[in-house]
C-alpha positions, 0 to 999 in steps of 0.5 A, a space after each residue: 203074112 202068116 197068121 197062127 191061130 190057137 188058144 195062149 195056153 195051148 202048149 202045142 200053140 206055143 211050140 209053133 209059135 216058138 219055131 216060128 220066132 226061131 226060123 226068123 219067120 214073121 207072124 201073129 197070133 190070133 187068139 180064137 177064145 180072146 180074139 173071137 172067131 166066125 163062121 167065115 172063118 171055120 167055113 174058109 179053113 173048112 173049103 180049104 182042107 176040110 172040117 175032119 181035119 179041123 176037129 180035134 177028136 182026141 180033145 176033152 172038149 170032144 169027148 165031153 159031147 155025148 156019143 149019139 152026137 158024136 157018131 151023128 156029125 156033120 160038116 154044118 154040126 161040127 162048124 157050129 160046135 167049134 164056133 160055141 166050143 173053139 177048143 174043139 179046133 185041132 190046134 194051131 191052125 196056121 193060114 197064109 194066102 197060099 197054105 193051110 195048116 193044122 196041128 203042129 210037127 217041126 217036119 211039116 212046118 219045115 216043109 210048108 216054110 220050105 214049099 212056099 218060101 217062106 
């Protein structure tokens, strides 16, 4: 089963969910404000593709955090700073047993649903 992670008023989040619902493609949505989120997890998707790739950088959220902090980030800093601030998390994070995704464009997910059969 696919799992879309995000946040319920996240447009981008919706978007997905929406292409999803229309290609017919069986999913749930995890909330990671209401439905929490561990370190597990982050350190899963983490393992898989990367933290760079799961930290959202043009985020007010990121921009918030004071610029020595910033420029001092590491793979365990980045994990604890999206686990205290989710928004930080580059959304929707979309995770099945055979791929992992990260943000959303009709063409990627296309070629993922297309790649993976499903």
């Amino acid at each position: 089963m696919l799992t879309v992670y995000g946040i319920k008023s996240c447009d981008t989040c919706r978007k997905a969910r929406k292409y999803l619902t229309a290609k017919n493609i069986e999913h749930r949505f995890h909330d990671v404000r209401d439905d929490g989120l561990d370190i597990q997890m982050l350190e899963r998707w983490a393992n898989r593709i990367g933290w760079e790739k799961l930290l959202n950088k043009q985020s007010l959220t990121w921009r918030k955090i004071p610029e020595v902090d910033r420029a001092d980030m590491s793979r365990d800093k980045a994990l604890a700073a999206m686990i205290e601030r989710p928004t930080l998390i580059k959304r929707p994070v979309l995770e099945s047993k055979k791929f992992i995704a990260v943000g959303f464009s009709e063409k990627r997910f296309g070629d993922f649903l297309e790649q993976f059969d499903l």
